[in-house]
Structure formats: C-alpha cells, structure tokens
C-alpha positions as CSV (number, residue, x, y, z in Angstrom):
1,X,-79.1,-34.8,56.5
2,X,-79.3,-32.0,53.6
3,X,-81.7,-33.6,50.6
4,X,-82.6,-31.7,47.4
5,X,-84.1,-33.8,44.3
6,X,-82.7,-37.2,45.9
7,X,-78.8,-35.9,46.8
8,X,-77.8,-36.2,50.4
9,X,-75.2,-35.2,52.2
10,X,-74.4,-36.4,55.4
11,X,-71.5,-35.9,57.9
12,X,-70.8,-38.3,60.9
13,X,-68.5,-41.2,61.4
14,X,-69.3,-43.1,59.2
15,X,-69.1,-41.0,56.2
16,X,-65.6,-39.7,57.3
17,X,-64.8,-43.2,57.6
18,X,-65.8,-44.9,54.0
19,X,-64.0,-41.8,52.6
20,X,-60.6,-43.3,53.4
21,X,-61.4,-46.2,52.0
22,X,-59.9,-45.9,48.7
23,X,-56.8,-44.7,50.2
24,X,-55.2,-48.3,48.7
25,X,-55.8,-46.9,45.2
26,X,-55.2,-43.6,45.0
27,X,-51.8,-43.2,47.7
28,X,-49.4,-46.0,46.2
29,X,-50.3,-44.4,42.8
30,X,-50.4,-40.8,43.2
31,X,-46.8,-41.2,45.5
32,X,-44.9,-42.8,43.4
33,X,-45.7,-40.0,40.6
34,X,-45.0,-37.5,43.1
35,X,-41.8,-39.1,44.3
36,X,-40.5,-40.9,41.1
37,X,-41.9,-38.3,38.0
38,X,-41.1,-35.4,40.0
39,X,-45.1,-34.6,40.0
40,X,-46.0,-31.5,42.4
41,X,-47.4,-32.7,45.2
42,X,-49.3,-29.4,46.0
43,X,-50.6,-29.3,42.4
44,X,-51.2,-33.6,42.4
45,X,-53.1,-33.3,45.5
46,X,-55.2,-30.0,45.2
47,X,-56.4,-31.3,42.0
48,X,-57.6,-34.5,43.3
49,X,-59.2,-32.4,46.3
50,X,-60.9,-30.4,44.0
51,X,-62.3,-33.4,41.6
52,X,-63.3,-35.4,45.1
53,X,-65.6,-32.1,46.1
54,X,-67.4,-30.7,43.0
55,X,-68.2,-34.5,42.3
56,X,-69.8,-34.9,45.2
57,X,-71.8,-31.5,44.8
58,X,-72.9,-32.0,41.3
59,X,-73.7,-36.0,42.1
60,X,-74.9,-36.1,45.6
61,X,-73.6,-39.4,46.2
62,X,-70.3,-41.1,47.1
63,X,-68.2,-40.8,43.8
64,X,-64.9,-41.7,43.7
65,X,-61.4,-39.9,41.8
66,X,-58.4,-42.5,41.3
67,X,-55.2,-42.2,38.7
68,X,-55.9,-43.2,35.6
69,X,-53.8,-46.6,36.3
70,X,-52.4,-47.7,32.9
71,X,-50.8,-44.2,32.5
72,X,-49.9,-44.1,35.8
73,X,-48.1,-47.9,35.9
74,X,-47.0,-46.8,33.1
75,X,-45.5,-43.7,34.2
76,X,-43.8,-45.3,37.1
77,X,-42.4,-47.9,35.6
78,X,-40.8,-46.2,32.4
79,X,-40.1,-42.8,34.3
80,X,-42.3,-40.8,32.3
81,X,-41.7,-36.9,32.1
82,X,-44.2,-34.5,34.3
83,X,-45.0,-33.2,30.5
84,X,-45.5,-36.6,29.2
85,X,-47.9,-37.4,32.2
86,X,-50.1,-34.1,31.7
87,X,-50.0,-34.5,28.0
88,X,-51.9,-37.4,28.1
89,X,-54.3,-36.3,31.2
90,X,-54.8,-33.7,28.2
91,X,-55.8,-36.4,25.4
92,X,-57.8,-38.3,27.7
93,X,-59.8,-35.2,29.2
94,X,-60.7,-34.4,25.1
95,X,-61.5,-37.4,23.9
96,X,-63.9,-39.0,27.3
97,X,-65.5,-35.1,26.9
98,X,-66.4,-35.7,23.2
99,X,-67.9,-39.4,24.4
100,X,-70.1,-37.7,26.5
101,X,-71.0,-34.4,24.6
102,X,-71.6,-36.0,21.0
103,X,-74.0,-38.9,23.3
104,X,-71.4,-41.8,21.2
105,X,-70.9,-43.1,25.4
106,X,-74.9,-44.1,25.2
107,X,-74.4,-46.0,22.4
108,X,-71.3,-47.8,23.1
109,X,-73.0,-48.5,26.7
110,X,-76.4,-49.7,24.4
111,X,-74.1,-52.3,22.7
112,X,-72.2,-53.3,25.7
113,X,-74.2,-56.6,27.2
114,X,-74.3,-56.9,30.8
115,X,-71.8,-60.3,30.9
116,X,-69.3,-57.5,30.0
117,X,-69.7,-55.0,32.4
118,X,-69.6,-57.8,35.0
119,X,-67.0,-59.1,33.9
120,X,-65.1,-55.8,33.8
121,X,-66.1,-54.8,37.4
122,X,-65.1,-58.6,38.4
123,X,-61.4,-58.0,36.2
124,X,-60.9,-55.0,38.4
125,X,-62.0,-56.7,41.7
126,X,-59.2,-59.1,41.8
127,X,-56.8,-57.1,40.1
128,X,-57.4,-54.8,43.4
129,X,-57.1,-57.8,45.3
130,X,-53.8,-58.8,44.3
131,X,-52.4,-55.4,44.4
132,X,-53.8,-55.3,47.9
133,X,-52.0,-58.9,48.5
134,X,-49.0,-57.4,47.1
135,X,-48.6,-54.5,48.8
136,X,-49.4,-56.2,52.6
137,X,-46.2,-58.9,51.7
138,X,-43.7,-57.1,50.1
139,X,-41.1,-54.9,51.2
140,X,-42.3,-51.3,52.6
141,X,-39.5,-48.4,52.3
142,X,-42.1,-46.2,54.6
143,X,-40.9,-48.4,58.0
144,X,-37.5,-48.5,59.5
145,X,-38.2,-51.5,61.1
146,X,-38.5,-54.3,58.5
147,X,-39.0,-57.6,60.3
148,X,-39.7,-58.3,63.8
149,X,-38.3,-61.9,64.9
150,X,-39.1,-63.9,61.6
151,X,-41.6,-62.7,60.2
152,X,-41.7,-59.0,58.0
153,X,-43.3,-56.1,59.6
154,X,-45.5,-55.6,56.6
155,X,-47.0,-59.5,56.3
156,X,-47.5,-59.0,60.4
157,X,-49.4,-55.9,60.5
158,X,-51.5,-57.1,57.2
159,X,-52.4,-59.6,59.0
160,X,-53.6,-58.2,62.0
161,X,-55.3,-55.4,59.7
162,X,-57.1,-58.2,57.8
163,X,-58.3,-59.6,61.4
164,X,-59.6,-56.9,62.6
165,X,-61.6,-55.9,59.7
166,X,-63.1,-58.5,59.6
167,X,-64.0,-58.2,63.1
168,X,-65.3,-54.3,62.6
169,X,-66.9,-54.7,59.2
170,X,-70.4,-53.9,60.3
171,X,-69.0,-51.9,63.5
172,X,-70.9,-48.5,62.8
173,X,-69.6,-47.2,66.2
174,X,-65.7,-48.8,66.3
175,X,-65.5,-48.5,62.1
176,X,-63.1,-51.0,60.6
177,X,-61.2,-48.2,58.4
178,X,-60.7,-46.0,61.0
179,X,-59.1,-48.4,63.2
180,X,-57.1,-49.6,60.2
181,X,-56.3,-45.4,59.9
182,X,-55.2,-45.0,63.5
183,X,-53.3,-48.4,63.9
184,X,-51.1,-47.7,60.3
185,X,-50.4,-44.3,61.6
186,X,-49.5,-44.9,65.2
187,X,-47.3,-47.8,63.3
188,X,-45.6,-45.5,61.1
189,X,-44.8,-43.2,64.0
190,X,-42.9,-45.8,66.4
191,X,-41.7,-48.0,63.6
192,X,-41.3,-45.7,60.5
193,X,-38.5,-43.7,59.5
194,X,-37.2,-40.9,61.7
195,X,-39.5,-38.0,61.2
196,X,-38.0,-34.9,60.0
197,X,-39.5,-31.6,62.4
198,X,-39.0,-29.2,59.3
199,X,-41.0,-31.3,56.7
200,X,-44.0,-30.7,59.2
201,X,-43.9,-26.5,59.1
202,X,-46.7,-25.3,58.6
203,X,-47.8,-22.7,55.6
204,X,-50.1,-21.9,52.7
205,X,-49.3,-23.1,49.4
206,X,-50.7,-22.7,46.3
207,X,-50.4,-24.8,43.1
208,X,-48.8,-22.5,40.1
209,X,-50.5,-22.9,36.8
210,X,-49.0,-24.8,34.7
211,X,-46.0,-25.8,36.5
212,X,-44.2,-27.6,34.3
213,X,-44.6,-25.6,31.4
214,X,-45.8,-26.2,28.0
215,X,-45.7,-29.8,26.5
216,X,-43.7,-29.9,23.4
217,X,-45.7,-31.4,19.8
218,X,-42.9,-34.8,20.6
219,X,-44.5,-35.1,23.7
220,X,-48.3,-34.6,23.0
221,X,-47.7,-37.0,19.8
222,X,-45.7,-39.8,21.7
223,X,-47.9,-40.4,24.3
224,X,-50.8,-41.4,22.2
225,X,-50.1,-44.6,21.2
226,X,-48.3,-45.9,24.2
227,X,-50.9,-44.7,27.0
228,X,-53.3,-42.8,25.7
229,X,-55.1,-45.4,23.8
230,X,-54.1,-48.5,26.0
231,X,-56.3,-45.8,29.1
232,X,-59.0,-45.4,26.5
233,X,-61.4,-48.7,26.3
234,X,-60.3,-49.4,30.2
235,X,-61.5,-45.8,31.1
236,X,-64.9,-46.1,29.2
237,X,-65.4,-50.0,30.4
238,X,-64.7,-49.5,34.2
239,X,-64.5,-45.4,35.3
240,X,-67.8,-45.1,33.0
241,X,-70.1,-48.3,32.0
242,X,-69.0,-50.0,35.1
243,X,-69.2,-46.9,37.5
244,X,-72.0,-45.9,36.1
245,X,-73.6,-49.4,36.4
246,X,-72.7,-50.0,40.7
247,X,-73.3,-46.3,41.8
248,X,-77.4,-47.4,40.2
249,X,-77.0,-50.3,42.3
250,X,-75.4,-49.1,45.3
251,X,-78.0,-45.6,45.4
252,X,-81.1,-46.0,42.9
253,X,-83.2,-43.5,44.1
254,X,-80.1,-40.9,44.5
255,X,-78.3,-41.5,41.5
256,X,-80.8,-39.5,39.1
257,X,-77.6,-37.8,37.9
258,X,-75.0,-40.1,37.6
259,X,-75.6,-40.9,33.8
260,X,-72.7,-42.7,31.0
261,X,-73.1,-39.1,29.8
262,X,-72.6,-36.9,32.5
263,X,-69.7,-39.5,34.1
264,X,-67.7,-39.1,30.9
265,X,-68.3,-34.8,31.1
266,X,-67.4,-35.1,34.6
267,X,-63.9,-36.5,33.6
268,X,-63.1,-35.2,30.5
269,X,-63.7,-31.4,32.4
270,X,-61.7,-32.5,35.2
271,X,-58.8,-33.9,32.8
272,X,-58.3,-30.5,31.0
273,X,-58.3,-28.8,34.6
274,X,-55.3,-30.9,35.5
275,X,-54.2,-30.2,33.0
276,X,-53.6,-26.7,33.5
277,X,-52.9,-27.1,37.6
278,X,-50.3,-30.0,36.9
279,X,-51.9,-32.7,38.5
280,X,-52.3,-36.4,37.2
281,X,-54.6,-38.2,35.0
282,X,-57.9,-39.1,36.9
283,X,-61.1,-40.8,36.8
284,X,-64.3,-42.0,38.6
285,X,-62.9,-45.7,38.6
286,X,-65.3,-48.7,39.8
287,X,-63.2,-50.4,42.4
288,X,-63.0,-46.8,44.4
289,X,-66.6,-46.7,44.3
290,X,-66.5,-50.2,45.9
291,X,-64.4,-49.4,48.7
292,X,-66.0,-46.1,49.8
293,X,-69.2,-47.9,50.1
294,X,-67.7,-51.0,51.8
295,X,-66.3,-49.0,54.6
296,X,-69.8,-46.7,55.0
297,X,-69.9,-44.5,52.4
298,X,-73.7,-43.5,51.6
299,X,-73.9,-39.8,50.9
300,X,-72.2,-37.3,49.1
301,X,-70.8,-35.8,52.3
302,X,-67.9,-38.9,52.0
303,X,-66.4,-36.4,49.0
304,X,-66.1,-33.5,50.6
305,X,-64.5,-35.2,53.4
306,X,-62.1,-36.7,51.4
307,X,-61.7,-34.0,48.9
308,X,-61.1,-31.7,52.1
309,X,-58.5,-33.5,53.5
310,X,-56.7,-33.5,50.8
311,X,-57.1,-29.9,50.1
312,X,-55.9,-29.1,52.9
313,X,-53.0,-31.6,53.9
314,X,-52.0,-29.7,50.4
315,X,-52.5,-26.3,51.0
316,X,-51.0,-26.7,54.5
317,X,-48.2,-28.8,54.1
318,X,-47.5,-28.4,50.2
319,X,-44.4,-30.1,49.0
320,X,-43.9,-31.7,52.9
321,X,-46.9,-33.8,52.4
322,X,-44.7,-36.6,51.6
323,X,-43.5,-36.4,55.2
324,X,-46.8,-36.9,56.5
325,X,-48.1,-39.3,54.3
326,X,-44.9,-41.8,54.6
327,X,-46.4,-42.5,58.3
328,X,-49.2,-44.6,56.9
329,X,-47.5,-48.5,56.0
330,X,-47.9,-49.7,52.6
331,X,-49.6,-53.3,53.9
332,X,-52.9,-51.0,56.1
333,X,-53.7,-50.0,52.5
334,X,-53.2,-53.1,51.1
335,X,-56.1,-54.2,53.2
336,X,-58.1,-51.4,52.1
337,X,-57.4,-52.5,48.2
338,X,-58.0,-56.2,49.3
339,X,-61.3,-55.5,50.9
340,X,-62.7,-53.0,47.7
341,X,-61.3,-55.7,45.5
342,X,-63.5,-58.4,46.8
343,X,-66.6,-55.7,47.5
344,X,-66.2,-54.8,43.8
345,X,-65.7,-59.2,42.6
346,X,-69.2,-60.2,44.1
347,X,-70.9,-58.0,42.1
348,X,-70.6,-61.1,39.7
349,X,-73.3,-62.6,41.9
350,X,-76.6,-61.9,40.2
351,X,-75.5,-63.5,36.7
352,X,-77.1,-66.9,36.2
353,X,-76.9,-68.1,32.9
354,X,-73.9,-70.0,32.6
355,X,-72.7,-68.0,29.1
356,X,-73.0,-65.1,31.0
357,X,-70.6,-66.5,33.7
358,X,-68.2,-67.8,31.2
359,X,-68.1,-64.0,28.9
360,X,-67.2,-62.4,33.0
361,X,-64.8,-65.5,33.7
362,X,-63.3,-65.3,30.6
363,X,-62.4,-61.5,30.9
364,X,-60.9,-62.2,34.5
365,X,-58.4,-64.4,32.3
366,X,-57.7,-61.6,29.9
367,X,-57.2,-58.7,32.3
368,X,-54.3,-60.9,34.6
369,X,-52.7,-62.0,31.4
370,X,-52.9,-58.8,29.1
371,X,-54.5,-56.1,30.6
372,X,-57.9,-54.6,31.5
373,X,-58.6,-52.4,27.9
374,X,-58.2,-55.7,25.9
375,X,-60.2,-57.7,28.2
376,X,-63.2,-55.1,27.6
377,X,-62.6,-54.6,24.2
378,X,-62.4,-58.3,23.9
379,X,-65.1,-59.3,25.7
380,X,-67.8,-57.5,24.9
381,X,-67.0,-59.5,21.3
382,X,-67.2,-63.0,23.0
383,X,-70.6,-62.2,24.8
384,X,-72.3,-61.2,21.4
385,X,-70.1,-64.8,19.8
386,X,-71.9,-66.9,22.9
387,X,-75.2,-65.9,22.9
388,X,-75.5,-67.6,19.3
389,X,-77.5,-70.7,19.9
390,X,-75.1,-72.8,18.2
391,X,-72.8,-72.0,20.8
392,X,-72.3,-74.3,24.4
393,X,-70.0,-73.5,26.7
C-alpha cells in the first residue's frame, strides 16, 4: 500500500470489487442519457473516467462521481436536448465553484444542524432503496427472455442476487459484488438480447470537444429555473454537507482533504470540464460513497479502478459501449442500489434525542413526496423550529 500524508492506495480484490458498487446509480442514469438524449457515449463515459481518477489522486480515499439526478430524471423524462443537458452541467459547475472559492459552503455547512444532514443522507438511503426495489421488479428491455414459468426474469434473478449478498457480505475472498458482476453478465449473455459481433470491434476513440456545439442564450436561460436550481440545495445538502460528513466517518485519519470547500471545487472544476468534452452533469453524491464502501471500498485505488474501466471500455469501444453494457440486467444493479441505500439509511443510527429523530424522519417524508432539495431546504428550518424549548414532539 502507497501512503503519503494519510492517502492510500491500494489494489487487490477487494478494491476492484467496492468500485462496482455504485454501478446501480451511475448505469441506469448515464444510459438512458446516452440512449434517450442522444448524449455521446465516448464523451459521457471518458468524462466520468476522468472525474473517478483525479478524485481519487487529489483525495486519496474512495470518492464517488454519479449524475446529477434531478437534471438527469429530468432530462429523461422530458427528453432534454444534449445542449440543454450541458448547459446546465455548465450553471452548476459555476455556481458549486463560487460556494467553495468565496468559503459561503462553510458557512452554510456552520448553520446546517446535524438532524439535517442525517436526515438528508437517510432521504437518499431509501430513495436508493426503492429505485433499487424498482429496478429488480420491473420490466428489463436488456433480456430477451422476460419470464421463466411464472415468475419475471428480473424479480427471479433479484432475488437470488439479494440472497447471495447477503450470504457474501463479509466474504473478502468470494466478494458479494463480484459475484453479483459475473452472475448479471453471464445472465445477460445466455438470456439477453442477441449480441451484435460488429458493436464489439475494437478501436481508439476519442471524445471531440464540444460535440454538440455551442448552447444557444434560450437554452442557457431556460434551464435555470427548471433544473438548475431544483439540483442546487440537493447538490450542496447530499454531494457536499452529506459527502463530506460519511467520507470523515468512513476514513478520519485519511480524509485530511476531503473539506465542504475543496468537495464543492472538486465539482464545480469537473462541471465546466464536461462541459467542454460533452459529458453529463456530475457530482460526489453520498449514496455512491455508501455503496463503494459497503462492497470494500477503503483506499483511493477503488477510483482508479473504476475511473479506468471506464476510460477504457470508452476509448476502446466508443459509441459500441452500449453493446457491452446491455449484458449486465437492470435487477443485479438494483441490488447494488438496494444494498448502498440501506448502507447509506443507518447512518441515522447515532442520533438519540428524539427531536433530532423527528427533524431526519420528517425529511424522509418530504424527499418521497416532493423531492430531496425541498426536504433539505426545508429541514434544516424545522430542526432550528424544534430545538425551541417550547417545542415537544
């Protein structure tokens, strides 16, 4: 193991391992922008490559990169422009840079009580966990094979992915993701769609700069009130405060760089790089953090793993990549997301005063019925309205 001033890096199993562990996040996302916004893959997926990497250099612990997930819902479901989409990677990449360059991050992280970032990191835990749910008993377009007898393919082989994590959880030498890795693809193979040979030529492919040219003034101005600042508060309360907050809990003697400051540099910078290479909005969200470290994540060799593989399924494959990344069934990573999801839940464990529990119980409700930015936004207003004395809940 490399060390310099409390960084490690480490490459064996089980680093490889906990770096796949946010696949459940970042493929359903970063697919469907690919597939649905006519996102470049080779652009989508270097860029996330490169974020996983020169995180894990400059940090020196496990650090994860997902899609910003109200633009990208967003962007799915309203079929958002790849101009819209980079537009507001743009917005987002200035304004989280000016949080962390003008220090206005420590302050909003000084006034943000500990109730709320619990509650925050316990929002996005079941919000993973449903997603997870979701995607392991609904339909999957990647198989050809939908049902077998009565029962769907998808709920069957969630099932037995559920099982068998459980099983391999603590399994350092037979790891739980890995199995879940090898089973999905081997799945996808025999059951999946019939494989087209061509989609799996091999070249080298670059990402063009700027690849979807410049984004008009209609399109930098529109997105701003219908993604731009629903991402905002969400971004700062979980890919920030919250991140921020587990990666000192997961590694406090490592994480002597991992700051509210430097996490909100670390995005903006990485924003307006997308920016230019055409990839998608990103940050260092919570709930990946929870799942790298749940399957064995512990250094800062899990990101260049990660950020490898996807470099180079990119550079290799390029636009093809869809090919290879259909083999892996929507339900394995909805056990991954399940799995994160409750990793990333029990962190509401060490609050004990019951207003404390109610401000984090409280947000849960908020974040199912509106969304996560109002549930921070709102929260952080009902812990300061509960700790009055006159107040019993």
């Amino acid at each position: 193991m490399a060390q310099e001033s409390g960084r490690s890096f480490r490459f064996d199993r089980m680093e490889l391992v906990g770096s796949l562990g946010d696949l459940g996040t970042m493929l359903p996302l970063a697919l469907g922008m690919i597939v649905l916004n006519q996102m470049h893959a080779t652009n989508v997926l270097v860029t996330v490559g490169l974020f996983y990497i020169l995180s894990g250099l400059y940090f020196g612990v496990p650090v994860a990169v997902q899609p910003m997930k109200v633009i990208a819902a967003y962007a799915i479901a309203a079929g958002m422009t790849p101009q819209q989409i980079v537009s507001s990677g743009l917005w987002m990449g200035v304004l989280v840079l000016l949080l962390g360059v003008t220090g206005l991050i420590g302050v909003i992280r000084r006034y943000t009580p500990k109730s709320a970032v619990r509650g925050i990191q316990l929002a996005v835990g079941v919000v993973l966990l449903i997603q997870g749910l979701k995607l392991m008993t609904g339909p999957d377009p990647n198989l050809a094979v939908q049902t077998i007898g009565p029962l769907s393919t998808g709920l069957l082989l969630g099932a037995v992915g559920l099982a068998l994590t459980l099983l391999l959880l603590e399994n350092k030498r037979l790891p739980a993701a890995l199995v879940l890795i090898v089973l999905g693809i081997a799945v996808g193979v025999l059951l999946g769609e019939p494989l087209d040979r061509e989609a799996f030529a091999w070249g080298f492919h670059l990402p063009r700069l700027v690849p979807y040219g410049w984004p008009g003034w209609d399109d930098l101005v529109w997105v701003v009130p219908v993604v731009v600042l629903p991402q905002l508060p969400m971004t700062i309360g979980n890919a920030i405060i919250s991140n921020t907050d587990l990666t000192r809990e997961y590694f406090p003697e490592k994480a002597d760089r991992v700051t509210n400051r430097s996490m909100s540099i670390s995005q903006g910078l990485a924003n307006l790089a997308s920016f230019f290479l055409g990839g998608i909005p990103m940050c260092h969200g919570a709930g990946g953090l929870a799942a790298h470290y749940r399957f064995g994540a512990r250094t800062a060799g899990n990101n260049l793993y990660i950020g490898g593989i996807f470099l180079v399924l990119a550079l290799v494959f390029g636009e093809n990549i869809m090919s290879v990344l259909r083999l892996l069934p929507l339900s394995i990573l909805g056990v991954l997301l399940t799995f994160s999801g409750l990793q990333l839940a029990l962190m509401i464990q060490d609050l004990q005063d019951r207003k404390d529990l109610f401000v984090a119980l409280f947000m849960l409700g908020l974040a199912l019925v509106f969304n996560l930015a109002v549930a921070f936004v709102v929260g952080i207003v009902a812990a300061y309205v509960v700790k009055s004395a006159r107040i019993s809940v």
